[in-house]
N, C-alpha and C positions, 0 to 999 in steps of 0.2 A: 469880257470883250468877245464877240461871237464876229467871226471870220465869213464873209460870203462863201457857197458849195462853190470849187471848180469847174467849170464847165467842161463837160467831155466830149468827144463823138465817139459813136459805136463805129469799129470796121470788123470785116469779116476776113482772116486771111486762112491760107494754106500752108502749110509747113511740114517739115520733111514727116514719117514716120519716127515716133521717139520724141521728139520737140517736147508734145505736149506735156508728156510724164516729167521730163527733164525740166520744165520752165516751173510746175507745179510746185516739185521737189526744190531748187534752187529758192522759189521766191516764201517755203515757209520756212526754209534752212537760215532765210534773210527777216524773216519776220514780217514779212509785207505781200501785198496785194499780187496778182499775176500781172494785172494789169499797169502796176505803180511799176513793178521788175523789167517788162517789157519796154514802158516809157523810159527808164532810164538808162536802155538798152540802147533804144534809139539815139536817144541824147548824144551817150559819149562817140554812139560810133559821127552822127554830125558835126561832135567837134572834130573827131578823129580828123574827115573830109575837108570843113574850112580849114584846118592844120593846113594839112598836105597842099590845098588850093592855093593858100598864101605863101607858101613856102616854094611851089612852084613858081610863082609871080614873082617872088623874088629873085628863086634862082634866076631867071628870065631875063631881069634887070643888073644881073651883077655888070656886063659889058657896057654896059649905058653907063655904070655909077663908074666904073675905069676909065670912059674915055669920053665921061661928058664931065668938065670940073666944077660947072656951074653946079651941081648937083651936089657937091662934096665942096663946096668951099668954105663953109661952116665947121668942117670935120674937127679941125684942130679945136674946137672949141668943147667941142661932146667932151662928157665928163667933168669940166671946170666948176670948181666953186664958186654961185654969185653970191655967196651970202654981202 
């Protein structure tokens, strides 16, 4: 079974002096691509980002879920077994 290629885009960036050595060294230290290192670079720090976005959104709403009950009227119920 033969997999379609991934499609990529080429960018061009800038990074500190040192970077390059550094990202070279890590991604053969890791076995993989500079490129594949990079991507996956990016990744966690995006999850890192929705993390903290949703977790602010929540903090945000904890006042709403205390003094609105419609909101929490169900609560007693979280955790139950329906089997």
């Amino acid at each position: 079974m033969t997999t379609a290629p991934k499609q990529r885009d080429r960018i061009t960036v800038s990074l500190p002096h040192g970077y390059s050595r550094a990202i070279k060294s890590l991604a053969t230290e890791l076995a993989m691509s500079q490129s594949e290192l990079i991507a996956k670079a990016f990744e966690a720090y995006r999850e890192s980002q929705q993390k903290k976005t949703i977790e602010k959104i929540a903090r945000s709403m904890v006042g709403e879920y205390r003094q609105n009950t419609d909101l929490v009227a169900l609560t007693s119920l979280d955790g139950e077994d329906f089997r």
